[in-house]
N, CA, C and O of each residue as an XYZ file, in Angstrom:
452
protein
N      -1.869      3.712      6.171
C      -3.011      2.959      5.681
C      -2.529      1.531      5.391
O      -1.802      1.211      4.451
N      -3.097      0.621      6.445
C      -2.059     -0.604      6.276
C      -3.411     -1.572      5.016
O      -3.639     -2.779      4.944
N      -3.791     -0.863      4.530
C      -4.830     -1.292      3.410
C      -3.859     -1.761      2.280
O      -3.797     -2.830      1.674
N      -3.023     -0.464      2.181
C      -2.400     -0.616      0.892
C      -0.963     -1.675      0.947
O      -0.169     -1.661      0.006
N      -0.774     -2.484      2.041
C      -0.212     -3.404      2.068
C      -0.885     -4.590      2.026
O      -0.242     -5.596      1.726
N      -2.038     -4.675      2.265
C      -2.844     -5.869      1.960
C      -3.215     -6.032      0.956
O      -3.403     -7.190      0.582
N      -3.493     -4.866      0.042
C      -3.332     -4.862     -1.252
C      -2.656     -5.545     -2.239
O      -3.074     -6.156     -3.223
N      -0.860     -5.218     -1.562
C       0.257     -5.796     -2.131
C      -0.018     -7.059     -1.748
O      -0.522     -7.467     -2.794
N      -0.052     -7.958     -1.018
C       0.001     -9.131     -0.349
C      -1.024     -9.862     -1.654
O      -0.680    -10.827     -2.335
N      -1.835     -9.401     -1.727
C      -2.765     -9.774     -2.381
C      -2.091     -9.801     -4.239
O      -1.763    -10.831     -4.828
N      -2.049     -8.631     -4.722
C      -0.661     -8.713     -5.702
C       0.061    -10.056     -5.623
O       0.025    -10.776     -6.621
N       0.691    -10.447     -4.570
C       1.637    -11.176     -4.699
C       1.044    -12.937     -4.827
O       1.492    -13.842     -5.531
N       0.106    -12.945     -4.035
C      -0.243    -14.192     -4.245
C      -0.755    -14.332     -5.584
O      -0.554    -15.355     -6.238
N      -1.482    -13.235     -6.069
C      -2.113    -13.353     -7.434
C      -1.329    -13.827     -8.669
O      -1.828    -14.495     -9.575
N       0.356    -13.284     -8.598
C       1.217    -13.475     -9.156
C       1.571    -15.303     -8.843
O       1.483    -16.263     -9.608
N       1.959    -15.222     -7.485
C       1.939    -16.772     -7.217
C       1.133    -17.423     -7.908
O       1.811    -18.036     -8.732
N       0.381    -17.579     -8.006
C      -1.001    -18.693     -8.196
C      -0.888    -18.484    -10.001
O      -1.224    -19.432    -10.711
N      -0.519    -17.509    -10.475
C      -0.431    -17.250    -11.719
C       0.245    -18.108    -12.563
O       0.023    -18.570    -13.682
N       1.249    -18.219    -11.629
C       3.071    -19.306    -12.333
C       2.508    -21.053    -12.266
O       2.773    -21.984    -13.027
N       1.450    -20.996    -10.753
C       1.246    -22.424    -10.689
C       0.256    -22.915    -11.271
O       0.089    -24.128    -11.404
N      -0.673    -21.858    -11.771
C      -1.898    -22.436    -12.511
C      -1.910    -21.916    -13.765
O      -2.809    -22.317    -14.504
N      -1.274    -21.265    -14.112
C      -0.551    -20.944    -16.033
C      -1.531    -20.181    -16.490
O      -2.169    -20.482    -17.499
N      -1.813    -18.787    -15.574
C      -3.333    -17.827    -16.232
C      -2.221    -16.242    -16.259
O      -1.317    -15.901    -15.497
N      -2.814    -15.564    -17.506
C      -1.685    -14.704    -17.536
C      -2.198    -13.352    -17.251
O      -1.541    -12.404    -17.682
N      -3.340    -13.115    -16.549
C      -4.690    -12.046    -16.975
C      -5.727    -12.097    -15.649
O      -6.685    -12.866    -15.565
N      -5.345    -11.156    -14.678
C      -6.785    -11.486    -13.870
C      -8.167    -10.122    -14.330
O      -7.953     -8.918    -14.467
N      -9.259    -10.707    -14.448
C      -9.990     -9.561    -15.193
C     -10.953     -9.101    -13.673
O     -11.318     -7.931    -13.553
N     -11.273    -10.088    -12.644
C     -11.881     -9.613    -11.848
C     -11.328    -10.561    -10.546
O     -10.921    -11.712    -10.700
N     -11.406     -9.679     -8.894
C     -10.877     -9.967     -8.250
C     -12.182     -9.864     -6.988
O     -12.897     -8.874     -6.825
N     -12.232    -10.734     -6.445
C     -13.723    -10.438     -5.160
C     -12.839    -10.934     -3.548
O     -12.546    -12.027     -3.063
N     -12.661     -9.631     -3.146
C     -12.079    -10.164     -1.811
C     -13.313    -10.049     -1.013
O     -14.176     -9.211     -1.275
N     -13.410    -10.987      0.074
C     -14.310    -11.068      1.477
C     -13.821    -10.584      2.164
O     -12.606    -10.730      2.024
N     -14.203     -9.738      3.304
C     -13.654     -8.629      3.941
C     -14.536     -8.981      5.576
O     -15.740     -8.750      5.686
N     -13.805     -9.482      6.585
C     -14.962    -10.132      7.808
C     -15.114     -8.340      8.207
O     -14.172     -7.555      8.096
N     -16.293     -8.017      8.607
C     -17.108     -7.239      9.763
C     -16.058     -6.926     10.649
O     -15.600     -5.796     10.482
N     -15.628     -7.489     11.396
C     -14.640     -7.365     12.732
C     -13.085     -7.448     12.191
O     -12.148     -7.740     12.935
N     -12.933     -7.123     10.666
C     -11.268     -7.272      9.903
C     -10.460     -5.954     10.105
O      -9.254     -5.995      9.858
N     -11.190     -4.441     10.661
C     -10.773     -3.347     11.152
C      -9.852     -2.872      9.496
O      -9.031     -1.972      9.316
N     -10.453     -3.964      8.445
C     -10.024     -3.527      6.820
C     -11.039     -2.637      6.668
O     -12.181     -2.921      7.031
N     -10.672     -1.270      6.022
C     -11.706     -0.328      5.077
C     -12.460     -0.278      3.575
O     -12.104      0.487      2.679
N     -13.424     -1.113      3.482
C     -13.725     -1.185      1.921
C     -12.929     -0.461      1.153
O     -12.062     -1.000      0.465
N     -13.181      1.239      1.177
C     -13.248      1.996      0.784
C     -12.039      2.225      0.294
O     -11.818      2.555     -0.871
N     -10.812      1.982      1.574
C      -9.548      2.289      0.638
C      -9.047      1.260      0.273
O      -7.983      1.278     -0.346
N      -9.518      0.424      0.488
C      -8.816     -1.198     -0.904
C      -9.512     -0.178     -2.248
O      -8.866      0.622     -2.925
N     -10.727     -0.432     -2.355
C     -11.133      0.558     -3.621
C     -10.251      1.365     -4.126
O      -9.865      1.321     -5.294
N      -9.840      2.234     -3.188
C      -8.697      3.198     -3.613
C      -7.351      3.276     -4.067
O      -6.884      3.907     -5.014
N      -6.738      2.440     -3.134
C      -5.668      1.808     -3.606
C      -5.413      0.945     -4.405
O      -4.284      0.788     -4.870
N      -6.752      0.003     -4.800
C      -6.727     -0.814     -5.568
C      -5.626     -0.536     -7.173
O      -4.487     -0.877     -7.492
N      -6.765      0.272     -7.853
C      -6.062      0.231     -9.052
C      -4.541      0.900     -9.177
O      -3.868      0.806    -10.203
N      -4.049      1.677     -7.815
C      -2.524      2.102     -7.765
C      -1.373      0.892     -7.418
O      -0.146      0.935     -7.499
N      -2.114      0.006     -7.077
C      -1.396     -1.045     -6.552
C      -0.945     -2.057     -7.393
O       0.191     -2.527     -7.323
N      -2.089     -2.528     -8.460
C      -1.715     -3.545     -9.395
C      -1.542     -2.990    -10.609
O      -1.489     -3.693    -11.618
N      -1.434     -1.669    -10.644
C      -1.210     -1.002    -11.974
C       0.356     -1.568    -12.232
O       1.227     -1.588    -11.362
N       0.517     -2.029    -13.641
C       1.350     -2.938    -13.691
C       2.092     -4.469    -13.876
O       3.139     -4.848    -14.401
N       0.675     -5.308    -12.965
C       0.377     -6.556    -12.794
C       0.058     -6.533    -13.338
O      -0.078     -5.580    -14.104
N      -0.644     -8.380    -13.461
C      -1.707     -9.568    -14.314
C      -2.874     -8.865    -13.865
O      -3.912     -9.193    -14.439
N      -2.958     -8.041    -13.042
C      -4.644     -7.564    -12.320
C      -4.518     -6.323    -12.433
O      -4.870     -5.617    -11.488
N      -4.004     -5.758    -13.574
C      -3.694     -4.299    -14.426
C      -5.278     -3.884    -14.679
O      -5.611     -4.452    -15.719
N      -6.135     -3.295    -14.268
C      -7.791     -3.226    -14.790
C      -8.394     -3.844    -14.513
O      -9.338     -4.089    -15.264
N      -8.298     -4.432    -13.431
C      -9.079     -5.607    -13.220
C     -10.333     -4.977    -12.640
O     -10.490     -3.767    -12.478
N     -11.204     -5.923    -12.347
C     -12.458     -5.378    -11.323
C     -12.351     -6.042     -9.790
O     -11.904     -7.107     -9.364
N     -12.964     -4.917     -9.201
C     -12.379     -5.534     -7.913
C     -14.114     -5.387     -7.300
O     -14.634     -4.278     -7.420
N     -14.723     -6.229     -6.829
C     -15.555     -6.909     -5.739
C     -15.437     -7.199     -4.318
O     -14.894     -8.172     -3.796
N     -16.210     -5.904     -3.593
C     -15.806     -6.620     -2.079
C     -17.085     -7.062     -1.450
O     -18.058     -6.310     -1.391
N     -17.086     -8.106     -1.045
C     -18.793     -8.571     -0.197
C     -17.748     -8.533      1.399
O     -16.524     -8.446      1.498
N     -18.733     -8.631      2.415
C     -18.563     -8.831      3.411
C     -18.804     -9.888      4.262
O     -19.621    -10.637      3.726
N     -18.443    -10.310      5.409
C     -18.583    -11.534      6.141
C     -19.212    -11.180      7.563
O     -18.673    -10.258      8.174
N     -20.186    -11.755      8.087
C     -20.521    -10.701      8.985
C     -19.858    -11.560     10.207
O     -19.353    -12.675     10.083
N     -19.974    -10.759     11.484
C     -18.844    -11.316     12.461
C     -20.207    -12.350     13.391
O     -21.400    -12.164     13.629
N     -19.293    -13.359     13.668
C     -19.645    -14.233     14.608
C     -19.050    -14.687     16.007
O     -17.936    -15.210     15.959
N     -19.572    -14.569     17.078
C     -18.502    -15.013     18.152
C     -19.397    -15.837     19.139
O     -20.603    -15.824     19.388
N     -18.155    -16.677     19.679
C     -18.628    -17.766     21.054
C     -18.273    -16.816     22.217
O     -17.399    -15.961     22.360
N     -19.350    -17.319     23.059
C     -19.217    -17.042     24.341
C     -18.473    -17.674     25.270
O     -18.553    -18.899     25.360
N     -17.679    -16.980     26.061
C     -16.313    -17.970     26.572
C     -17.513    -18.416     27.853
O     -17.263    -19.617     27.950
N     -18.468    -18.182     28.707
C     -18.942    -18.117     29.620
C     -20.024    -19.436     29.340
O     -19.992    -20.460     30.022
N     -20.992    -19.205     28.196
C     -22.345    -20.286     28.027
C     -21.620    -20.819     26.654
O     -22.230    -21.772     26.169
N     -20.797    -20.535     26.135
C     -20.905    -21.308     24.600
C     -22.126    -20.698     23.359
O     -22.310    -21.230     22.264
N     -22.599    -19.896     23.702
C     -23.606    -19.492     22.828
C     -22.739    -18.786     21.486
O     -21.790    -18.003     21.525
N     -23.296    -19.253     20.556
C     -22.917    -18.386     19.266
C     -23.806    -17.454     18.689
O     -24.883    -18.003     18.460
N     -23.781    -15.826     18.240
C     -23.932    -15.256     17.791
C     -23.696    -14.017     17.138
O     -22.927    -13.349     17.828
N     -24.094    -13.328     15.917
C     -23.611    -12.375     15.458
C     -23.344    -11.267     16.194
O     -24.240    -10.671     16.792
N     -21.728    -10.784     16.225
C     -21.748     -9.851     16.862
C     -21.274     -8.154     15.561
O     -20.506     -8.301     14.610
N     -21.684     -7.313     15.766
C     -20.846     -5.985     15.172
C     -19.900     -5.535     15.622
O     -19.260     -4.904     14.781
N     -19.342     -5.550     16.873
C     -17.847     -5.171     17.054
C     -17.312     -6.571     17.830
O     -17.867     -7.623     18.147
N     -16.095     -6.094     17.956
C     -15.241     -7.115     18.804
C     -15.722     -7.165     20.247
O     -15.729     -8.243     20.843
N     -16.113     -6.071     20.815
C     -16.457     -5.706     22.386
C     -17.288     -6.114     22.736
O     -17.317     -6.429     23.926
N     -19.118     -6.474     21.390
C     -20.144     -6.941     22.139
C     -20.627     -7.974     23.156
O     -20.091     -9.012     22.769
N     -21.055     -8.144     23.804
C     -21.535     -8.744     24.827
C     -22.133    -10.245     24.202
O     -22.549    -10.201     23.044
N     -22.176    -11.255     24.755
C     -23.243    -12.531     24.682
C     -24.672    -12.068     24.582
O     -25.143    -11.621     25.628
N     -25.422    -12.090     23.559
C     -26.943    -11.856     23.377
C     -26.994    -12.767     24.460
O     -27.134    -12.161     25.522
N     -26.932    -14.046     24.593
C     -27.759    -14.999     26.099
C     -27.886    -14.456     27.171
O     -28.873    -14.096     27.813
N     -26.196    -14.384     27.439
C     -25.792    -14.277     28.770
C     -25.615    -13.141     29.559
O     -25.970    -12.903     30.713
N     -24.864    -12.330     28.546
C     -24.346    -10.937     29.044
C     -22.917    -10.709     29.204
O     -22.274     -9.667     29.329
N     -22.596    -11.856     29.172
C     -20.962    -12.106     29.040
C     -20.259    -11.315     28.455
O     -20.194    -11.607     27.261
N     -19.655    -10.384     28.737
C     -18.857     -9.476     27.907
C     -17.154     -9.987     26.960
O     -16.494     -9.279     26.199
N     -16.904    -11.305     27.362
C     -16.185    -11.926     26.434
C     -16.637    -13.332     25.239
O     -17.240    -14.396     25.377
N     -16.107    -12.770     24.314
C     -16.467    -13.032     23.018
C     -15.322    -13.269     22.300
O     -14.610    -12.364     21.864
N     -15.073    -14.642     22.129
C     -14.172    -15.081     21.099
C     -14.553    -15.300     19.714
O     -15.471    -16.021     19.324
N     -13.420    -14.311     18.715
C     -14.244    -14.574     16.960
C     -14.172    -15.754     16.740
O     -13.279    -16.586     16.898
N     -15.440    -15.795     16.258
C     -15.261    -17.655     15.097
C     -15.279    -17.091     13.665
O     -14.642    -17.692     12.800
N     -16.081    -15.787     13.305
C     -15.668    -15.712     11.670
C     -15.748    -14.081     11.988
O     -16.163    -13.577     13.031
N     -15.212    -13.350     10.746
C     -15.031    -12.204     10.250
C     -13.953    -11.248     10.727
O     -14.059    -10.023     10.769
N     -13.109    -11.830     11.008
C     -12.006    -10.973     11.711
C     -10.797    -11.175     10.347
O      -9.808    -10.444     10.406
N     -10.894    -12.012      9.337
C     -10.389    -12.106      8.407
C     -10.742    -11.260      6.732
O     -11.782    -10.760      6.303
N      -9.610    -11.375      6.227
C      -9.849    -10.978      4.631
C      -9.166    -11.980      3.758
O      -8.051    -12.499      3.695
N     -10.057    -12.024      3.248
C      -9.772    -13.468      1.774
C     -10.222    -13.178      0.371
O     -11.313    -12.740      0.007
N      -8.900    -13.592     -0.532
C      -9.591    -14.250     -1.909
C     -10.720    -14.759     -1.873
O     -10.912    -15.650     -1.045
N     -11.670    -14.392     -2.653
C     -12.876    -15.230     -2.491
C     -13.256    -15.939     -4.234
O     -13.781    -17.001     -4.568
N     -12.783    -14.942     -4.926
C     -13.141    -15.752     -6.293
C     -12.215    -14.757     -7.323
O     -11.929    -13.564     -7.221
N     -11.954    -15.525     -8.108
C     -10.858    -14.744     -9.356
C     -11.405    -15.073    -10.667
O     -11.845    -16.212    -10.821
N     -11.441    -14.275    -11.600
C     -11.464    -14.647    -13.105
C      -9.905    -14.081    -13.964
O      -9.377    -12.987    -14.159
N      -9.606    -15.418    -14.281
C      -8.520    -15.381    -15.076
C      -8.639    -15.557    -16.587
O      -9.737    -15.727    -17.117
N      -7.486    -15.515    -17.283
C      -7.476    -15.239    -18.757
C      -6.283    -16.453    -18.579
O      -5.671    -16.866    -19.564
């Protein structure tokens, strides 16, 4: 479950950002999670509190919204929402589709102490 390493990753920057911005306490954590990130809500949820048990984000609350996926058409240039990586160009029919958003996972907002 490569969740529970993104988890850590996430841990770690939290710690980072901790030393450089002098907060000793994260109480809530909201990651964005893109549509096309092949990340599982469900087991960040899960792993969540095994992961930072320990940390500044010991209890914290964790928030996930989503990003929905967007892609260009390598063929017309058209942009639109797609649900998987594979879909086709709504215009054209083009079956290649380069992501422009949601293939990522991000910090999106923190509350610190």
């Amino acid at each position: 479950m490569h969740e529970l390493s993104l988890l850590e990753n996430v841990r770690e920057i939290l710690e980072s950002h901790a030393q450089s911005q002098n907060f000793v306490k994260v109480t809530r954590v909201t990651l964005e999670i893109g549509k096309l990130s092949c990340v599982e809500p469900e087991a960040l949820r899960f792993g969540f509190d095994v992961v930072m048990n320990g940390s500044l984000a010991e209890g914290a609350e964790l928030v996930i919204t989503e990003a929905s996926g967007i892609g260009r058409c390598r063929q017309c240039g058209c942009q639109s929402v797609i649900e998987t990586l594979y879909d086709p160009c709504a215009e054209c029919g083009c079956p290649y589709m380069d992501v422009v958003q949601g293939a990522e996972m991000k910090i999106k907002d923190l509350i610190v102490i």
